[in-house]
C-alpha positions, 0 to 999 in steps of 0.5 A: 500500500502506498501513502501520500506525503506532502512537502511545502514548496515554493509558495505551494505543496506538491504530493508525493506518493511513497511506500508505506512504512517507507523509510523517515516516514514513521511519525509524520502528522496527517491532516483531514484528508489523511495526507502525511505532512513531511514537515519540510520543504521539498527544496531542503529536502532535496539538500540532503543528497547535494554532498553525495552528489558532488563528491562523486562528481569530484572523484570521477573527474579526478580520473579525467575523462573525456566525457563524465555522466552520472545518473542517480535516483533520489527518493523522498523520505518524510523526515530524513529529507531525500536519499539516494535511491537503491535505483533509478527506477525506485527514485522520485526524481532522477538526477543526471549530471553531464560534464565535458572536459575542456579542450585542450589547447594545441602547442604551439611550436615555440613549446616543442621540443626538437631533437 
């Protein structure tokens, strides 16, 4: 079964569907409509995942490569915030980060070294 959560967001709410019993989601207050209040912002929320996120971006450019794409799912949960997914396919969102490393520039034949 599922339950409906809902996070303040910008000047209005959004509702998000979770599993029950999902996890951060055990004592949350429901209102009239039995709709869990998340008792945070979606955009806080959503913060909670920005460290895991650059740190990876940050070890895998260390390796340099060319092109560097990362992909994650992140999932709400109530009151711990949001967590990385076990998948994407589980996420309420799914994150892709693209980067490309900058071109290098040609040598010039003052730099060259002649034999």
């Amino acid at each position: 079964m599922t339950e409906i959560l809902r996070y303040e967001v910008g000047s209005g709410t959004v509702l998000v569907e979770v599993d029950e019993g999902s996890f951060g989601v055990e004592r949350p207050a429901r209102n009239e409509l039995g709709i869990l209040d998340a008792g945070r912002r979606l955009e806080d929320a959503l913060a909670a995942v920005r460290p895991a996120a650059r740190a990876a971006a940050e070890v895998m450019r260390e390796l340099a490569p060319e092109h560097l794409e990362l992909q994650f799912g992140v999932k709400l949960a109530g009151e711990a915030g949001a967590i990385i997914a076990r998948n994407c396919a589980e996420g309420h969102f799914i994150v892709k980060m693209s980067f490309t490393a900058p071109p290098v520039p040609p040598s010039s034949p003052e730099n060259e070294i002649r034999l």
